[in-house]
N, C-alpha and C positions, 0 to 999 in steps of 0.2 A: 650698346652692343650686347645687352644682355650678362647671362652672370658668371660665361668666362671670358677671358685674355688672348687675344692671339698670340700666339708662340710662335717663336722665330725658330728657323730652321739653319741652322751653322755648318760652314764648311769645316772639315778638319782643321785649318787655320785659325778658326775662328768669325770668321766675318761672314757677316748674313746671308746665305740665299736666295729666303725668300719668307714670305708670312704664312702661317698655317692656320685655320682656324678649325677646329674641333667638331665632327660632327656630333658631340653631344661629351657630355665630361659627370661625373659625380664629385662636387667639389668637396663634401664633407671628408670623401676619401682621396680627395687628390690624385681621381683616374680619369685620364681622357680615354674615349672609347671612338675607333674608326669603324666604319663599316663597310664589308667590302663583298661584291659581286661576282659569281665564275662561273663560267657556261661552259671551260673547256681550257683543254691543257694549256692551251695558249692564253688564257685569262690567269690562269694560275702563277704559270712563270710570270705574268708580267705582276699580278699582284703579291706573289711571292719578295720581288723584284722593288716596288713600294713600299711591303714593308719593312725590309731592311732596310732600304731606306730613308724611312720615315724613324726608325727608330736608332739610326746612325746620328741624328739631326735633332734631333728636339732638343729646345733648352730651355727652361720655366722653372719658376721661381713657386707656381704655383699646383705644378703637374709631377707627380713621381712614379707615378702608375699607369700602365696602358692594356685597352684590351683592345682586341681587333674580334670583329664579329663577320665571319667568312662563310656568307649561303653561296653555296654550289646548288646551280639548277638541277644537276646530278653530280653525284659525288665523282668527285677527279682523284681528291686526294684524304686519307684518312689523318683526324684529327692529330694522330700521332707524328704524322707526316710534318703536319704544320709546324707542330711542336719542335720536332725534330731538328726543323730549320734554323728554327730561334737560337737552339742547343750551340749545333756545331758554329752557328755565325757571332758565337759569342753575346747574345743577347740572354741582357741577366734573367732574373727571374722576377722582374717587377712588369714583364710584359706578360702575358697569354693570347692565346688563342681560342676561341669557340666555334665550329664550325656546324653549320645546319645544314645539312644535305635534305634535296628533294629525292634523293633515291639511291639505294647501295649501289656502289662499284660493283661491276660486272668479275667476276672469279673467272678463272682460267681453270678448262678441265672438268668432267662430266665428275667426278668424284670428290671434288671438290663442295658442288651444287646437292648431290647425294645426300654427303656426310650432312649437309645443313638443314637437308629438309629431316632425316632420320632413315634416308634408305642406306644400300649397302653399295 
């Protein structure tokens, strides 16, 4: 199976879910890495929605670290955003987030657009 373990995913009780296998891991550091896809607010919530999930659930023996790697076709939501989530959901600090946008969120407001190009 190659040179990681599937990871078992546990209900609060304890007992298995279900098998998870890693889309890629750096074992020297003991981080599994997901990677995840968003075309739109509705992509967001639901993988918002995954990864608490996913990080409610893991249990390894050989995994202590996670990133999740989140391109937005267009930006939905700012990397802070993501973080954000982690924060309030009680998710430590051994996860992160990285998020690659194909293109900035749209700003609300002619002044807004102004101040960033350098008009008035």
């Amino acid at each position: 199976m190659g040179w990681y373990r599937i990871t078992r995913i546990v209900s609060p009780r304890g007992k298995p879910i279900k098998s998870f296998v890693p889309d890629t891991g750096l074992p020297s550091v003991r981080t599994l890495i997901e990677y995840k896809f968003v075309e739109s607010a509705e992509d967001a919530k639901r993988v918002s929605d995954e990864i608490l999930a996913d990080t409610r659930g893991y249990v390894s023996k050989e995994w202590d670290k996670f990133i999740y790697v989140v391109y937005e076709a267009r930006r939905v939501k700012r990397e802070t955003e993501w973080e954000q989530l982690l924060r309030i959901s009680g998710i430590g600090d051994n996860t992160r987030i990285i998020v690659i946008s194909g293109e900035e969120p749209k700003r609300k407001g002619k002044n807004q657009a102004q101040t960033r190009l350098g008009g008035k």
